[in-house]
Every structure is written in C-alpha cells, then in structure tokens.
C-alpha positions as CSV (number, residue, x, y, z in Angstrom):
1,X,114.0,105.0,69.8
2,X,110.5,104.2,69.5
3,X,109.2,100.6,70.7
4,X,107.8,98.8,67.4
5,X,104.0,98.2,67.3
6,X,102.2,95.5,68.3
7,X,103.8,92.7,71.0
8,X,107.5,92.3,71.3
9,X,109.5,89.7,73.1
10,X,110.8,91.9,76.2
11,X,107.2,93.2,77.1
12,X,106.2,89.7,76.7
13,X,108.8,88.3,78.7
14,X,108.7,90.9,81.8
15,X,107.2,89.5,84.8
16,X,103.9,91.1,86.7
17,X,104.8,92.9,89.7
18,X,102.1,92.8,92.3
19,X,101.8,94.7,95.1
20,X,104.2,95.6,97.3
21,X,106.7,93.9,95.1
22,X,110.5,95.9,94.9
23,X,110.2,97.7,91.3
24,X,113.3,96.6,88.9
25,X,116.0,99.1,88.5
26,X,116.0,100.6,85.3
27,X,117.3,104.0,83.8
28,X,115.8,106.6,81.5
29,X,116.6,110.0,79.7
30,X,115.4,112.5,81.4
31,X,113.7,115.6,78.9
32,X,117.0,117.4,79.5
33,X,118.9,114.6,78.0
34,X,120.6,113.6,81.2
35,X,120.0,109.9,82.4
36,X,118.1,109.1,85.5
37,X,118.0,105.6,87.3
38,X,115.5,104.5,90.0
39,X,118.2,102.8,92.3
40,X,119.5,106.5,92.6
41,X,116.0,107.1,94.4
42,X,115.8,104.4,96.6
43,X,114.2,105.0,100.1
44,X,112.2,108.1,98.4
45,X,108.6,108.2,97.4
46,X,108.7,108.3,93.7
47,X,106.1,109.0,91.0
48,X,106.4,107.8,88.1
49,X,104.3,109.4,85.1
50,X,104.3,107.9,81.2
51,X,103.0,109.5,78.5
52,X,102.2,106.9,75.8
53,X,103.4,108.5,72.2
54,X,103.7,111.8,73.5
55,X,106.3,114.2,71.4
56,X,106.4,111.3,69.0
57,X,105.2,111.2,65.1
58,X,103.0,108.3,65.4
C-alpha cells in the first residue's frame, strides 16, 4: 500500500529521534514477502536502506 501524497497525520504525529535515541520497533515485508521486525535484531548493527517510490507506478 502506497502512503498518500502530501502530509498525513502519522508522519506528522511521529516524534524526532535524535541521536543516540533507541529506534521504535516496527516491522516490514521483506522483497521475499516474508515479514521482518527490528526487535528481532536487537544487539546487531543494522542498516537500514529506503528507496523512496522505487518499484512503484508513481
């Protein structure tokens, strides 16, 4: 599902991390379909890398 243009409420809502802050758990599909969730990483180095409208019509 593709966010809507322009602003919506929950990126408005979300708070700034700074620093050093813990990131929020949160879960994705992975390109195989599967789902992956950062609280299954915890204690690793992760990278995370988002490709604004990539594979998408827009």
């Amino acid at each position: 599902m593709a966010a809507p243009k322009g602003r919506n409420k929950i990126a408005t809502e979300t708070k700034t991390l700074k620093v050093g802050d813990v990131a929020p758990d949160f879960t994705l599909r992975a390109h195989d379909g599967s789902e992956v969730t950062l609280s299954a990483y915890r204690g690793r180095r992760v990278v995370l890398a988002f490709f604004a409208f990539a594979f998408t019509n827009t």
